[in-house]
C-alpha positions in Angstrom: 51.0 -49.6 186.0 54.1 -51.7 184.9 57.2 -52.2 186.9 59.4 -55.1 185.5 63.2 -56.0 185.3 64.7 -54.7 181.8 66.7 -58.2 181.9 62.6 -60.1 181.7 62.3 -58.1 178.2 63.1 -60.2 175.4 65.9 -58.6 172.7 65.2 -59.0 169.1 67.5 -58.8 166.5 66.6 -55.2 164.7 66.6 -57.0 160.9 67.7 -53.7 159.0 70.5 -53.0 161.6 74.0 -55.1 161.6 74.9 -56.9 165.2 71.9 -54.4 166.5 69.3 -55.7 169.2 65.9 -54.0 170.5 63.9 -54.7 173.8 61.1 -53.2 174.1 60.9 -52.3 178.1 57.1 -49.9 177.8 55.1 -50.9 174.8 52.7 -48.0 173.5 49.9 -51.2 175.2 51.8 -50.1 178.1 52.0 -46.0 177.9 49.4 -44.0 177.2 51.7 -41.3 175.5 55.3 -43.0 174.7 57.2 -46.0 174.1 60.8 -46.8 175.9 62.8 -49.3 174.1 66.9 -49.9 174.7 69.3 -50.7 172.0 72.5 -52.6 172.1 75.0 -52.6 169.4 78.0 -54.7 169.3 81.2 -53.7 168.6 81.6 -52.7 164.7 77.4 -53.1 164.4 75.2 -50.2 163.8 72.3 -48.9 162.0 72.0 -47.5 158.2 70.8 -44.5 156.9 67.3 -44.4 157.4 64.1 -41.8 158.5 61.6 -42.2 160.9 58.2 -40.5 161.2 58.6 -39.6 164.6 61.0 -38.1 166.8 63.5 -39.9 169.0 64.5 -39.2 172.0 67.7 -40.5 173.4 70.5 -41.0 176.4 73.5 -43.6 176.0 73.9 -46.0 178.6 77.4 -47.0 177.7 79.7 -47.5 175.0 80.6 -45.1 171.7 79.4 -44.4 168.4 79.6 -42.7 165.5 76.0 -40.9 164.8 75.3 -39.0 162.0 72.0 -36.7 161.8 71.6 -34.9 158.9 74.4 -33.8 157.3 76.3 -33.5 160.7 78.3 -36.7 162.2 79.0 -37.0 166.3 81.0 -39.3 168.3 78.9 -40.1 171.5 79.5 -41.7 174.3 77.7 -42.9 177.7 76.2 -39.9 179.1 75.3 -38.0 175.9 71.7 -37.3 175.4 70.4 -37.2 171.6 67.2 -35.7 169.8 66.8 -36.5 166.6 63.9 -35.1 164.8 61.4 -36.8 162.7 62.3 -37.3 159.2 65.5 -36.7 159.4 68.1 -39.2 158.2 70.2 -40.7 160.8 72.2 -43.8 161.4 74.7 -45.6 164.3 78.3 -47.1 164.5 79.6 -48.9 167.3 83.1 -47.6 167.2 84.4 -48.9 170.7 85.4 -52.0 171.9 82.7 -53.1 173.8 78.5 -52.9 173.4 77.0 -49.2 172.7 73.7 -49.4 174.1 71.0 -46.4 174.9 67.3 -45.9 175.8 65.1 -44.5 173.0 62.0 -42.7 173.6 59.2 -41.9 170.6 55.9 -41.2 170.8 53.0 -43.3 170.4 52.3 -42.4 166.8 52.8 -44.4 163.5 56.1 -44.7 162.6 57.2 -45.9 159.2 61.0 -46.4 158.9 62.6 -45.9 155.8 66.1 -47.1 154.6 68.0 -44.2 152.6 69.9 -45.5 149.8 73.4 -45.3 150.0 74.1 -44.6 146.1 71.1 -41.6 145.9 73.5 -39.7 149.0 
């Protein structure tokens, strides 16, 4: 059993993502079945296009975005609750004025992330 303060978590810059942190509050050490991680975006930061091989679970905390999954795009805001389903290409922008931040639940399963090239779309 783990019970900590999400503010004990360190946040690391995600490297692929612009002005995009990543704390990782259960570790798949932690969870038998699924890891809990929360993002934070600043304003005007986000994520590219990209895939994942596992699903993703999600529920914003505050802020908004622009999402896309797929070929569809959604504004989000704190609140909204997201599934996006592994494989599919998805990305993130911060389009408020203040940090967009949500909890993301996968399962304990490899995951290779892939960036989706921009010029091939």
């Amino acid at each position: 059993m783990t019970v900590k303060h999400g503010s004990d978590v360190e946040a690391k810059y995600v490297t692929a993502g612009k002005d995009t942190t990543i704390q990782v509050l259960i570790s798949s050490q932690e969870g038998p079945n699924f890891a809990l991680r929360k993002f934070s975006m600043l304003p005007g930061g986000g994520m590219p296009r990209h895939t994942n091989t596992v699903e993703h679970e999600q529920y914003v905390l505050s802020g908004h975005a622009k999402i896309g999954i797929g070929d569809d795009i959604y504004k989000i805001k704190a609140g909204d609750v997201v599934f996006i389903p592994a494989g599919m290409v998805h990305f993130y922008e911060n389009i408020g004025e203040e940090p967009f931040e949500f909890l993301c639940i996968i399962p304990n399963k490899d995951d290779k992330i892939t960036i989706v090239d921009e010029a091939g779309c």
